[in-house]
C-alpha positions in Angstrom: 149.3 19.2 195.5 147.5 22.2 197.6 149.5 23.7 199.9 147.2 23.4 202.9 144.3 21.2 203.0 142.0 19.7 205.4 138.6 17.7 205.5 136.3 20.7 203.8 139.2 23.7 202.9 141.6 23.5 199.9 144.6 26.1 198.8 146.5 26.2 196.2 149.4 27.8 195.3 149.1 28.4 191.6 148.4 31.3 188.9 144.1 31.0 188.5 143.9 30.6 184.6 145.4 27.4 184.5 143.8 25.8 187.5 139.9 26.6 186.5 140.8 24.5 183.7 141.2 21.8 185.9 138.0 22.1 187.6 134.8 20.6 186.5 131.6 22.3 185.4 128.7 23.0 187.6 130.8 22.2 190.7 130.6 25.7 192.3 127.6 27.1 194.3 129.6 30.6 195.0 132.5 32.3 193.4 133.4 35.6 196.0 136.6 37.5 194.8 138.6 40.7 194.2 141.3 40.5 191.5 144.5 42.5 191.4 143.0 46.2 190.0 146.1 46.7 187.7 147.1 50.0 189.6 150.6 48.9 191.1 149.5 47.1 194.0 152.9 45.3 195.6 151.3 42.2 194.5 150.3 42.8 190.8 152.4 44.3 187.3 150.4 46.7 185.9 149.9 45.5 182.2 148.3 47.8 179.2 144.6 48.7 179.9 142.9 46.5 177.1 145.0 43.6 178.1 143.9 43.6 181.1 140.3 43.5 180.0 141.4 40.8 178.1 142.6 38.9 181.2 139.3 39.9 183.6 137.1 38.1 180.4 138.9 35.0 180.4 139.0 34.0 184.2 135.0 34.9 184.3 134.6 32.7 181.7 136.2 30.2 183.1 134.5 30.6 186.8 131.1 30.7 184.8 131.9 27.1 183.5 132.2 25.7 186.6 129.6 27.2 188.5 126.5 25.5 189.2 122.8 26.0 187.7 122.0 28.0 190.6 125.3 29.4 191.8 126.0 32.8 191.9 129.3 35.2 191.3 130.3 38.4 193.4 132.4 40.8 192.0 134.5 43.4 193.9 137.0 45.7 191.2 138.3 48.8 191.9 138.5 52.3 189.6 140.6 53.1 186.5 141.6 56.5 185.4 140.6 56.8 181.6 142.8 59.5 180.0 140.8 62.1 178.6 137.5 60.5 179.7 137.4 59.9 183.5 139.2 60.4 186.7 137.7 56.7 188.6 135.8 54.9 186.4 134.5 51.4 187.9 136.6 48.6 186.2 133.7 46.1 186.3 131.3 48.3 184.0 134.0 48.1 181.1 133.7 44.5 181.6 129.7 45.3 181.0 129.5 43.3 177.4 132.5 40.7 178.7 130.6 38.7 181.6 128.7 36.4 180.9 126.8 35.9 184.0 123.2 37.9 184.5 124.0 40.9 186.6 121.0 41.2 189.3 122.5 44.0 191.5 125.0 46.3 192.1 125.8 46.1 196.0 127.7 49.2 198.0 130.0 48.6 200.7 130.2 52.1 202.5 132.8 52.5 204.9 134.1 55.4 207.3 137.5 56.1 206.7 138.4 56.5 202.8 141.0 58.3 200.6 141.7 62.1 201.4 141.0 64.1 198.1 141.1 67.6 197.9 139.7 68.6 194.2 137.0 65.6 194.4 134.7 63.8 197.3 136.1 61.6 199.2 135.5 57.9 198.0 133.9 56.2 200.7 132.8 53.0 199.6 133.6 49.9 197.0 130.7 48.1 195.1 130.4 44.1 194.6 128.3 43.3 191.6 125.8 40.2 192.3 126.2 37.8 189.9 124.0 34.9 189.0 124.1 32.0 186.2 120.1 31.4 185.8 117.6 35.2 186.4 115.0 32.7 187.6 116.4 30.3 189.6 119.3 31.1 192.2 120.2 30.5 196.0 119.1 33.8 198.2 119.2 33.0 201.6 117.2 36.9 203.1 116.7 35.6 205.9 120.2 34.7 207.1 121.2 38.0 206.9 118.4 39.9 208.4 119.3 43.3 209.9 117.5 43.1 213.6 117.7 46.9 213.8 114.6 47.5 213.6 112.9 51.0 214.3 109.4 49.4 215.0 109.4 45.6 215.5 106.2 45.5 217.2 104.2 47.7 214.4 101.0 45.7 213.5 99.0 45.8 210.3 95.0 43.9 210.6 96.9 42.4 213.3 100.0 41.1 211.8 103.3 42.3 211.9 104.6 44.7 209.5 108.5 43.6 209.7 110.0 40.1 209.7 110.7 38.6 213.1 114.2 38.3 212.0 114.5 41.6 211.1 114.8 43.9 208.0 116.0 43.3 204.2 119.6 45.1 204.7 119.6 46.4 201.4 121.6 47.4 198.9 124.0 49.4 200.5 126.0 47.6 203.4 127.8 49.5 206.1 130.6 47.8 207.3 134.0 49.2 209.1 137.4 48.6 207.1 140.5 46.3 208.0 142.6 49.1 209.4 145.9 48.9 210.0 148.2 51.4 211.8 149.9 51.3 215.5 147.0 51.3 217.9 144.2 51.6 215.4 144.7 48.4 213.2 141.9 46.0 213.8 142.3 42.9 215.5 141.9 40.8 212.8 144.2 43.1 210.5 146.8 40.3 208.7 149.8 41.7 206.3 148.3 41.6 203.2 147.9 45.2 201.9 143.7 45.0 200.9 141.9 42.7 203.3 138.4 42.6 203.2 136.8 42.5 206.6 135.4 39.0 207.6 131.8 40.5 208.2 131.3 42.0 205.1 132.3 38.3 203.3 130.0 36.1 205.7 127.3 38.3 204.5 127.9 37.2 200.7 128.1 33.6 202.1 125.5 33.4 203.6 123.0 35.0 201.8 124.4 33.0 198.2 125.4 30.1 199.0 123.8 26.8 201.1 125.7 24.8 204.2 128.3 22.1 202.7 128.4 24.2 199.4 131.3 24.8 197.8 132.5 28.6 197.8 135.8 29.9 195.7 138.0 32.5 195.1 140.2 32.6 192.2 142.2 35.4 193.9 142.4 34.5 197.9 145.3 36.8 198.8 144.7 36.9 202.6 141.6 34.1 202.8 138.9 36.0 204.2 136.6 34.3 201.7 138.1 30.9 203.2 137.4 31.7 206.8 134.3 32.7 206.0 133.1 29.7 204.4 134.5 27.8 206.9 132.9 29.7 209.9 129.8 28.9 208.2 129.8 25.4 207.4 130.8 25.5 203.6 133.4 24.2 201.9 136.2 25.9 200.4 139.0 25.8 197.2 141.1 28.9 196.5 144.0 29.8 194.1 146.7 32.2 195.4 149.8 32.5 193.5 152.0 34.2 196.4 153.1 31.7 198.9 153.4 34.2 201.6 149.5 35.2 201.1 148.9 31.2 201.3 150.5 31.1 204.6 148.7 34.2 206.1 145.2 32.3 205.0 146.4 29.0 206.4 147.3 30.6 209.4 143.9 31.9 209.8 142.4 28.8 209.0 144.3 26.7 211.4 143.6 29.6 214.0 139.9 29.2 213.6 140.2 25.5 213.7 142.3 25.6 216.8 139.5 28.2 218.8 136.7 26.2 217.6 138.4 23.3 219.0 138.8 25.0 222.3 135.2 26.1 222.6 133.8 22.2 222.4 136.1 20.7 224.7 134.9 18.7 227.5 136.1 20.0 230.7 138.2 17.2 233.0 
């Protein structure tokens, strides 16, 4: 049974291997997740590096059954230290010959605040890697996610305009403020869980892969960010956490959202 449910959202409380078995194939339009890193996160057990591997290979697998012709797969992994070969090393390109999705891009989220080093730069950003099942035929929505900031909107060409009136392809490098957290500096919609993407940086994925009343999951919800954002914008939603407490925090939000949307569209005695 999910643990919270509603007409277009459902969550379930359960370890991810064993419930993509359960799904069907081609039923997802948009897979959007971030594993445990296997670096002794509070919610993770840090397991021997190949095994690990192991594990990333088999849950891709199993997400690329179910997704859909067109569907698409975004990828956020952290850095592993390599003894003897590198210090941060991106997880996802030792899964290079393990996925079997068609990699189209790599994507950088840059952010301000990052990890104080003092024998290395500072890392300042995470990368997503965009994912599709078919190279010639996938959902890309550009213009729902249009930057507007544009230097010279009104810049003609034989009498045409140069830019979109939407605006700009953002590109491939997205800067976006982290979660913080912190007495008065944590943003406002900062939840306990320890690594919470922020909601703009999500809706961007959504929208630009995935069409209205689609299905979107994540295999790894831990606070539901993906959840809200599908919701926000009219797609459906199933997720697999296997901490309750995480389940609640993304219910919570959900039913938040629900209640304020409520709110804004009712008619005034």
């Amino acid at each position: 049974m999910p643990f919270y449910q509603t007409a277009n959202v459902q969550i379930y409380c359960t370890e991810s291997l064993a419930a993509l078995d359960r799904l069907p194939e081609n039923l997802l339009a948009l897979t959007v997740t971030s594993p445990p890193y296997n670096i002794g996160k509070e919610y993770e057990q840090v397991v021997e590096q190949e095994k690990y591997l192991q594990w990333c290979e088999e849950w891709v697998n199993k997400v690329y059954r179910c997704t859909s012709a067109a569907g698409a797969f975004w990828l956020n992994l952290g850095y592993f230290e390599w003894p003897e070969r590198a210090k941060a090393i991106p997880i996802a390109y030792c899964l290079w010959r393990r996925i079997p999705f068609f990699l189209l891009q790599e994507v950088i989220w840059h952010y301000g605040a990052g990890v104080s080093t003092k024998r290395m730069l500072c890392p300042r950003n995470e990368k997503f890697l965009f994912y599709v099942k078919d190279q010639e035929r996938y959902t890309f929505n550009l213009d729902a996610i249009r930057d507007p900031d544009v230097k010279y909107p009104t810049q003609k060409k034989n009498g045409k305009f140069k830019c979109n009136p939407l605006g700009k392809n953002p590109g491939d490098v997205w800067y976006i403020p982290k979660v913080t957290s912190g007495e008065n500096r944590a943003s406002k919609e900062r939840t306990p869980h320890p690594a919470q993407f922020p909601l703009a940086l999500i809706e961007r994925v959504v929208k630009v892969s995935s069409n209205h009343s689609d299905l979107v999951m994540d295999p790894f919800m831990g606070s539901g960010t993906t959840a809200l954002a599908s919701i926000r914008n009219g797609r459906k939603f199933i997720g697999f956490e296997i901490r309750e407490d995480y389940c609640r925090i993304a219910a919570d939000r959900l039913e938040q959202f629900q209640s304020q949307s409520t709110l804004a569209f009712a008619v005034p005695e």
